[in-house]
C-alpha positions in Angstrom: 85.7 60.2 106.6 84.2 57.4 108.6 86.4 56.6 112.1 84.8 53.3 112.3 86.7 51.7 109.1 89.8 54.2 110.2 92.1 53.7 113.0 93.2 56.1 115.7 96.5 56.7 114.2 95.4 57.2 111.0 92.6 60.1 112.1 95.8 61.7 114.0 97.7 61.8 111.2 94.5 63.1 109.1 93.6 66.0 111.6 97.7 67.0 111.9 97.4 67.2 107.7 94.7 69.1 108.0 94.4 71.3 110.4 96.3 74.3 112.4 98.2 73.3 115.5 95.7 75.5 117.5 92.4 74.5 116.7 93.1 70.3 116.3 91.7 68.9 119.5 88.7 71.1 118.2 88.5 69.9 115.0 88.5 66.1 116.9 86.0 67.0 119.1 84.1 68.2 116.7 84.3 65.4 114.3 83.7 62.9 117.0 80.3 65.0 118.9 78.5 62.6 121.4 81.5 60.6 122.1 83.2 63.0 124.6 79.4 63.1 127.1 79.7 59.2 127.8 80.7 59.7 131.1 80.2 56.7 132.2 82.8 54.8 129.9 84.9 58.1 129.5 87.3 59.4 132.1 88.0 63.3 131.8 90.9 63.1 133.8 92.8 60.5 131.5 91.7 62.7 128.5 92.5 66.0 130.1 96.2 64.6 130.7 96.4 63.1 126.9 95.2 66.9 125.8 97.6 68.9 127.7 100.5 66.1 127.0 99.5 66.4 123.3 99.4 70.6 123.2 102.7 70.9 125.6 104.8 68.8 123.3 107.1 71.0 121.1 105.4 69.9 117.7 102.3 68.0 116.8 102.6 64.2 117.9 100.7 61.8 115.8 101.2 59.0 118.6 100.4 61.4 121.3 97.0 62.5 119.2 95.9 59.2 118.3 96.2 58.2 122.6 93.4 61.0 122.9 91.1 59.8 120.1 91.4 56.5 121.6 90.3 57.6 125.0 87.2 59.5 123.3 86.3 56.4 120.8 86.1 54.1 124.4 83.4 56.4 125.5 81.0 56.3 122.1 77.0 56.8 122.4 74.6 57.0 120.1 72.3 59.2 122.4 72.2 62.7 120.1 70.2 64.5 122.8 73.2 64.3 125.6 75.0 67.1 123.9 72.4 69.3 124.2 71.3 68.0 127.9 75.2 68.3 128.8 75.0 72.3 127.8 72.4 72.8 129.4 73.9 71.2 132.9 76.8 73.5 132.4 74.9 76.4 132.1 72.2 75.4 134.7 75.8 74.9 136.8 76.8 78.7 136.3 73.7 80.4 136.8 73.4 78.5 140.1 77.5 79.6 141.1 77.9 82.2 139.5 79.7 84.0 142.0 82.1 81.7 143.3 85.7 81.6 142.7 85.9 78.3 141.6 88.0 77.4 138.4 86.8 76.7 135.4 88.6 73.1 135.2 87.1 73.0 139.0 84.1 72.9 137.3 84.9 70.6 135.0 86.2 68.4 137.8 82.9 68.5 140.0 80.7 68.0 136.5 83.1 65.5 135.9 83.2 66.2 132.6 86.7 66.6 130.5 87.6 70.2 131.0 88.7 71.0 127.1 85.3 69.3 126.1 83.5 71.5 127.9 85.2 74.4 127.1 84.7 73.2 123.5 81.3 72.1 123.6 79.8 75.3 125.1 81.5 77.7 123.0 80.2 75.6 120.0 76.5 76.1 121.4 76.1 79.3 122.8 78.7 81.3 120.7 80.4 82.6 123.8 83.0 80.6 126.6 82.5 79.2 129.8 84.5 82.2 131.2 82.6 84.9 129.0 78.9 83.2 130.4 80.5 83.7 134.0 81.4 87.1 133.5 78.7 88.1 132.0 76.2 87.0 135.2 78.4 88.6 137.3 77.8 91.7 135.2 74.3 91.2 134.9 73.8 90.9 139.1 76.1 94.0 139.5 74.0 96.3 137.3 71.3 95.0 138.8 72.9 95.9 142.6 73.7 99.2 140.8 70.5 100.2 140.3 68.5 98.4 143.0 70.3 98.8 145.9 72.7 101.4 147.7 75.4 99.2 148.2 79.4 100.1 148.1 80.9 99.7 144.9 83.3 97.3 146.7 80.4 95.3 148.6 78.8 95.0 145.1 82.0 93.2 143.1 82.6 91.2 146.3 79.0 89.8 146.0 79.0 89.4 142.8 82.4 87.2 142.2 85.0 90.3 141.5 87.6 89.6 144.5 89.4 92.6 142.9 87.5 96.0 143.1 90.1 97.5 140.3 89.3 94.3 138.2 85.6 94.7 138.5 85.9 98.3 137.8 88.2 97.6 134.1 85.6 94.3 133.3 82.7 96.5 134.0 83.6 99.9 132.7 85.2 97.8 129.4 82.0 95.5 129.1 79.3 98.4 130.0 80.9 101.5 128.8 81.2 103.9 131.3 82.4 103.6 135.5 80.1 101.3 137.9 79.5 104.6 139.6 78.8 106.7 136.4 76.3 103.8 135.4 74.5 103.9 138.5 74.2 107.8 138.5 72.5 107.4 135.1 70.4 104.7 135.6 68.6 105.3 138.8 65.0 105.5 137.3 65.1 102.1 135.3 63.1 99.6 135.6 64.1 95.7 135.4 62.7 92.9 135.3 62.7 89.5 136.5 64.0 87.9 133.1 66.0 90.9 131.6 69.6 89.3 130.3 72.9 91.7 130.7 71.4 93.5 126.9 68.0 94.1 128.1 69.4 95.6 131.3 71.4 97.7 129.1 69.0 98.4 127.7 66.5 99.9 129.7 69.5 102.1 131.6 69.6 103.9 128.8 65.6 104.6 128.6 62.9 106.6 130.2 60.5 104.8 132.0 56.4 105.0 132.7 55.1 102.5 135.4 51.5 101.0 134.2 51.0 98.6 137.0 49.5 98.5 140.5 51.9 97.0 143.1 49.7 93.7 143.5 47.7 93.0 140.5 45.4 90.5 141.9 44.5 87.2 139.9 40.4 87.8 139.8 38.3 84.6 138.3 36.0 85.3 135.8 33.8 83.7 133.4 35.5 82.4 130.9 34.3 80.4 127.8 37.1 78.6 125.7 36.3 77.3 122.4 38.2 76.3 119.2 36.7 78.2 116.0 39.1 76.3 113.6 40.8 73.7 113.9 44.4 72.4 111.4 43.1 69.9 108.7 44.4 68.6 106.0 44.2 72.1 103.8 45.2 73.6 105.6 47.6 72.8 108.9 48.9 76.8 109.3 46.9 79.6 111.1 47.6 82.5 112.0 47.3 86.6 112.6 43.6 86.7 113.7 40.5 89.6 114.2 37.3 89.3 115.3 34.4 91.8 115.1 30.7 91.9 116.0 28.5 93.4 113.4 24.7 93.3 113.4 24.5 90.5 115.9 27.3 88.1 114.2 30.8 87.7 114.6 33.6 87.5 112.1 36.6 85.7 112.6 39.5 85.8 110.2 43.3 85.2 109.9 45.5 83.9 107.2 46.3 80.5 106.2 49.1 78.2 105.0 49.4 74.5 103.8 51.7 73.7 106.4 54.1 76.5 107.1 54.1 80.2 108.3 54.0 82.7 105.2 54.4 79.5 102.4 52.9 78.9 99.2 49.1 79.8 99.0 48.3 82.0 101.8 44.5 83.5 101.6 42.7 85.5 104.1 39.6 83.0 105.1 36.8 84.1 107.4 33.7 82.0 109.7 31.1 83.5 111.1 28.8 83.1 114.3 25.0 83.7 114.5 25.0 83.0 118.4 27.8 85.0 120.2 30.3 81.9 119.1 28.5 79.0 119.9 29.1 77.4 116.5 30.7 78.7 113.0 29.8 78.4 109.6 31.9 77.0 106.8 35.2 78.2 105.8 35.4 81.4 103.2 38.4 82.2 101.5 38.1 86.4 100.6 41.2 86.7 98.7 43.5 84.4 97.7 46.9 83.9 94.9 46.8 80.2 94.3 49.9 80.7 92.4 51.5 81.2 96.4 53.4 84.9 94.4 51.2 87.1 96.4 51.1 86.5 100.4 48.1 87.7 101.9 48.3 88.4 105.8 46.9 90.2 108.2 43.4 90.8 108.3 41.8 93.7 110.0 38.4 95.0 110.8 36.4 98.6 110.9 33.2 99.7 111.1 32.0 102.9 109.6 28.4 104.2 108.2 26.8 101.2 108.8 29.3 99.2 106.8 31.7 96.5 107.7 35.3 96.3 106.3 38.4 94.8 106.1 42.3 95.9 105.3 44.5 93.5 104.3 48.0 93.1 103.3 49.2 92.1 100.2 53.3 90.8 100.7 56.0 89.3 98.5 57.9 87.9 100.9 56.9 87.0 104.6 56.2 90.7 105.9 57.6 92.5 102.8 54.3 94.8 102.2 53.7 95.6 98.8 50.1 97.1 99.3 47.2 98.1 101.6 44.0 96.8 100.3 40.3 97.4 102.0 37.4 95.6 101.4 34.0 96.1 101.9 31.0 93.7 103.0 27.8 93.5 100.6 24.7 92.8 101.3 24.8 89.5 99.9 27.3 88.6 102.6 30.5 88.5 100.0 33.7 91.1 100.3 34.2 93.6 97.8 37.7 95.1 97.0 37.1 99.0 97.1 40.9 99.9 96.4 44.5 98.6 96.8 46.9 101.1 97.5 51.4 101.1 97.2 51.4 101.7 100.9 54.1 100.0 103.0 52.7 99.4 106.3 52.2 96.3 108.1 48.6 95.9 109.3 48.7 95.0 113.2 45.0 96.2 114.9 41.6 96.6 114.3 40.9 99.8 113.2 40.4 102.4 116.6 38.3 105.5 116.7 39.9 108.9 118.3 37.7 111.0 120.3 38.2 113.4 117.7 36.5 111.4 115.1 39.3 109.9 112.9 40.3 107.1 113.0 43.6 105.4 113.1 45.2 101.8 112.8 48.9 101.0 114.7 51.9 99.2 112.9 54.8 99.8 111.3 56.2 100.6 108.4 59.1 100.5 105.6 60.1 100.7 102.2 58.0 99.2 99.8 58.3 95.3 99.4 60.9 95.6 101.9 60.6 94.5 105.7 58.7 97.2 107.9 60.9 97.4 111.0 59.4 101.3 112.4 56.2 101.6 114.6 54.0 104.0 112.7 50.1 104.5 112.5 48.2 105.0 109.4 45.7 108.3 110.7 42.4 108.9 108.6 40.8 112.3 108.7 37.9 112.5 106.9 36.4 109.3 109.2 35.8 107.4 105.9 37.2 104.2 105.6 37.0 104.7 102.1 39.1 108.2 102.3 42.4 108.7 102.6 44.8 107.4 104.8 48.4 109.3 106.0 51.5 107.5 107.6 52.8 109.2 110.4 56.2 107.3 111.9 55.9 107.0 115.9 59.8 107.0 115.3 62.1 107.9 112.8 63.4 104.5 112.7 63.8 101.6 114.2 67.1 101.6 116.1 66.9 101.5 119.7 68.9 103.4 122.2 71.3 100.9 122.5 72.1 100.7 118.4 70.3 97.9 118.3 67.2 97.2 115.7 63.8 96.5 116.4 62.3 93.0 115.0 58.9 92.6 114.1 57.6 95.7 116.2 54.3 95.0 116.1 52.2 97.9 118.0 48.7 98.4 119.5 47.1 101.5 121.5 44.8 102.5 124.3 42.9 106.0 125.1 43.4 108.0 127.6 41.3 111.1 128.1 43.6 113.0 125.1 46.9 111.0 125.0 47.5 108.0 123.2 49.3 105.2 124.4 51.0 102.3 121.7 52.5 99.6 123.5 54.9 97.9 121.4 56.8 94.3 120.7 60.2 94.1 121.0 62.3 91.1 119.5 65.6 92.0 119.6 65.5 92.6 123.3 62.7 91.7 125.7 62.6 95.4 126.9 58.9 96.4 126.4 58.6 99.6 125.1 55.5 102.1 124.7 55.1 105.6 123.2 52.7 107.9 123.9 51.1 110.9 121.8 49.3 114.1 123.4 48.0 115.2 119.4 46.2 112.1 118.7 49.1 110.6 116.9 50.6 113.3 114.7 53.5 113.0 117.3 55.0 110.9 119.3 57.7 111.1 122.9 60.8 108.9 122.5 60.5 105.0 123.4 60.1 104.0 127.3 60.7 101.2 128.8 58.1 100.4 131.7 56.9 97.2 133.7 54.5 95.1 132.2 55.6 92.0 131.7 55.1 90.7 128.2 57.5 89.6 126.1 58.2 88.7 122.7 54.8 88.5 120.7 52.0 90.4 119.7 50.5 93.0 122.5 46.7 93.6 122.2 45.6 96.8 124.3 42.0 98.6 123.7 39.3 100.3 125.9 36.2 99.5 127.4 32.7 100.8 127.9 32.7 100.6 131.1 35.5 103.4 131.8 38.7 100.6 132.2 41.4 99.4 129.7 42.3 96.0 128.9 46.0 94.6 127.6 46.6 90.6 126.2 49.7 89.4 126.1 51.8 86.4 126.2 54.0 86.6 129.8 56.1 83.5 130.1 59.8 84.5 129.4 60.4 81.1 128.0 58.1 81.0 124.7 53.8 81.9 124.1 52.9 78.7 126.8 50.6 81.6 128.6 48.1 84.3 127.7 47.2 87.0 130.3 43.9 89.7 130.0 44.9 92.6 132.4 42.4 95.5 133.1 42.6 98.5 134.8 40.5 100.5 137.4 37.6 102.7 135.9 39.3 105.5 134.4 43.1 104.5 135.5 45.5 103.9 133.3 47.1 101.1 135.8 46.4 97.7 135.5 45.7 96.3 139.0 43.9 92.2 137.7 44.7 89.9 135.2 43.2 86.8 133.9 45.1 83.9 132.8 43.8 82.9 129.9 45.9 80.0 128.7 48.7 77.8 130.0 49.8 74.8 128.6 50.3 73.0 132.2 46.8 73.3 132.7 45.4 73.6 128.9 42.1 71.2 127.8 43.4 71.6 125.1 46.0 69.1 125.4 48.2 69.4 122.5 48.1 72.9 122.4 52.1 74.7 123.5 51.7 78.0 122.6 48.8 80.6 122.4 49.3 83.8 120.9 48.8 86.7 118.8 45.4 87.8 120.3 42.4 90.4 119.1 39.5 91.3 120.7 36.8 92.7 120.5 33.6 94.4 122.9 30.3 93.8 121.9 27.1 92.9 124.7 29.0 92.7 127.9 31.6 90.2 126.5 34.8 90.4 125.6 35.8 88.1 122.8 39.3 87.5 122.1 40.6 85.4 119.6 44.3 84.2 119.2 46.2 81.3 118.0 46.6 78.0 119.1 48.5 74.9 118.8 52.4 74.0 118.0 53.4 73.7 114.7 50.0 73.1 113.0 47.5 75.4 114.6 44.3 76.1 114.6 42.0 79.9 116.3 40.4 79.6 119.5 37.6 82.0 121.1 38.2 83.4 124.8 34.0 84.3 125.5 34.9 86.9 128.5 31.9 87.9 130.5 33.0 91.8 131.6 
């Protein structure tokens, strides 16, 4: 139906035909969109009296409808983007008040906005109402007072917006599942942080905790060389999942490709290579490929063993459904041969790491075959072969949190520490960070905990240095991949006490560039190279030369 060729009685009539007696003013809203955010030609009062005059009457008016349609056709725009802007003022609004007692059409009123819009218009967009939002801050600052502070259960609802210490108590105990006092005697040891939402903190009351970093991690300078080792073209505008390596004196860089899009149509594994510590790059090399776009090849990783290089890839099905493992080795004559490719479901996510016992093991997860590999596990080779066999060992039995919720993409990567093993994992479903740690070398593995590093959703990148310290990459702005820390720990410690910023997209050369993620790295001649991705939505590798 198009209202411009309709009139307002007619649409009444049309919506009152239509529609249940309940949900008509949000069928109209819905049908009209922008119209009701023209403030400026719109009055909210006019159209809040029209709603409630319409709704009170004893059956559905068409006059009475087609008075509130009129009001909302006076205000059109054609500016699509003030819908979004508008939901984003409301909710900017109750983060900032939170706590006070005010209405919600007192809200409405001071936004001067049309109160049923608004209720109609954030519910739409965030999936939750005005009221719910509200409450659920409130929540989220009282758990937080909970645990952070030694305040009186009545202190804490007062400051938080719950006049009513019996109210606060059913919301809470209804919302949270247990007392405000029984979830502050079980939560005492959790750690939150900064950008954790009323989930997270959830969350992380439930888990144990381990604390990796020093009080005041100091921002050191360092030298730092940035340059791009591939850049989108016409071939191929998608790049992604990247390794690096140093072998005899050169470096290999490879990820997967796409034409345009993440994980569609032909997807290879290509490689460069540098003769002088990444100064310059030779020509793209595809090493395996499907041009038929059936068989998904991503990611690449690297090992050395016996004076041999070699790569594992994945061969998929489907974006991260893992039909095989498949390891090749380079030839003297520079080209990759494929030495075996074996039914084993586990998402490739590191380089391949060497235990002080002599195996070797790569971190990642795991599922059923061509299906979507949702567990942490490690694949753990005894014989130190890379040619030998390699055993799955699940760091947990699945991938359900304490919470009941399931992990996303739970990409993992470990450090050494004298005998234990640490894996540091990705979390998508909540932005709780999580690590395990093993005591065997990674034939077992303690629950999940949640501790207080401050990455969030993307690929984690931890390893160890010659020197005696650890390093960890990670993306840590809470609102996307727009900045890409290096942190590093004392000699010896297993606490992170500097950080280098790596990337951020306020300050990037690289001026198109948003996001910068997914890193690898690699040790080799008192540098640190660390590769990662780079761009928006085409993108391109880029080389971080760190002199250690």
């Amino acid at each position: 139906m198009n209202e411009k060729v309709i009139d307002s009685k007619a649409l009444a009539e049309f919506f009152i035909k239509n529609g249940d007696r309940e949900n008509i003013i949000s069928s109209v809203f819905e049908f009209f969109k922008l119209d009701c955010i023209e403030r400026s030609n719109l009055n909210p009062s006019d159209l809040d009296d029209l709603i409630r005059d319409f709704i009170s009457a004893d059956e559905n008016d068409v006059d009475k409808l087609a008075l509130v349609i009129d009001v909302i056709k006076a205000g059109r725009t054609s500016a699509s983007e003030r819908e979004n802007q508008l939901v984003k003022e409301i909710t900017d609004y109750l983060k900032e008040h939170f706590t006070e007692e005010k209405s919600i059409e007192e809200i409405a009123e001071e936004l001067h906005i049309s109160y049923y819009y608004m209720c109609h218009v954030f519910k739409e967009k965030n999936g939750v109402s005005v009221n719910q939002f509200r409450t659920t801050k409130r929540l989220e600052k009282a758990m937080r007072m909970l645990i952070e502070s030694e305040n009186k259960i009545s202190d804490v609802a007062i400051s938080c917006g719950f006049n009513n210490v019996s109210y606060f108590t059913e919301i809470f105990t209804k919302s949270v599942g247990v007392t405000p006092s029984s979830f502050r005697e079980n939560s005492t040891k959790a750690y939150l942080h900064d950008f954790y939402s009323f989930n997270d903190i959830l969350l992380s009351a439930k888990m144990p905790y381990m604390s990796f970093m020093d009080e005041n991690v100091k921002e050191i300078e360092a030298d730092v060389v940035a340059s791009l080792i591939h850049k989108p073209d016409d071939k191929f505008g998608f790049l992604h999942e990247a390794a690096i390596i140093e072998y005899k004196g050169v470096l290999y860089a490879s990820w997967y490709n796409c034409p345009k899009f993440e994980l569609k149509g032909f997807t290879p594994i290509c490689e460069r290579r540098s003769y002088d510590g990444g100064e310059t790059w030779t020509d793209l090399k595809v090493i395996c490929e499907d041009r038929s776009g059936k068989i998904l090849y991503c990611p690449p990783v690297y090992g050395i063993f016996g004076d041999k290089l070699y790569m594992f890839v994945n061969r998929m099905v489907a974006p991260d459904h893992i039909h095989s493992l498949d390891l090749y080795v380079l030839g003297e004559d520079g080209e990759y041969t494929l030495l075996w490719s074996r039914p084993i479901p586990f998402k490739l996510n590191t380089n391949v790491v060497t235990l002080p016992n002599g195996k070797f093991i790569l971190p990642g997860r795991c599922g059923e075959l061509d299906g979507f590999p949702v567990t942490p596990a490690v694949l753990i080779n005894d014989s130190g072969d890379m040619k030998g066999k390699w055993r799955l060992v699940k760091v947990a039995e699945n991938g359900i949190l304490p919470d009941s919720s399931s992990l996303i993409h739970p990409e993992t990567t470990v450090f050494i520490s004298g005998e234990r093993l640490y894996m540091f994992n990705r979390n998508d479903v909540r932005r709780v960070p999580i690590v395990y740690f093993s005591d065997d070398f990674g034939e077992s593995w303690s629950e999940g905990h949640s501790h207080d590093i401050p990455y969030i959703s993307s690929k984690i990148y931890t390893g160890n240095l010659s020197n005696g310290k650890k390093y960890l990459i990670a993306n840590i702005d809470t609102f996307g991949r727009s900045r890409l820390a290096l942190y590093f720990t004392d000699k010896n410690s297993d606490k992170f006490s500097s950080k280098i910023t790596l990337f951020d997209k306020k300050i990037s050369v690289f001026e198109e560039a948003t996001m910068c993620h997914y890193p690898c790295a690699y040790e080799s001649n008192g540098y640190l190279y660390v590769i990662a991705t780079l761009g928006k939505e085409r993108r391109g590798a880029i080389l971080f030369k760190i002199k250690l």
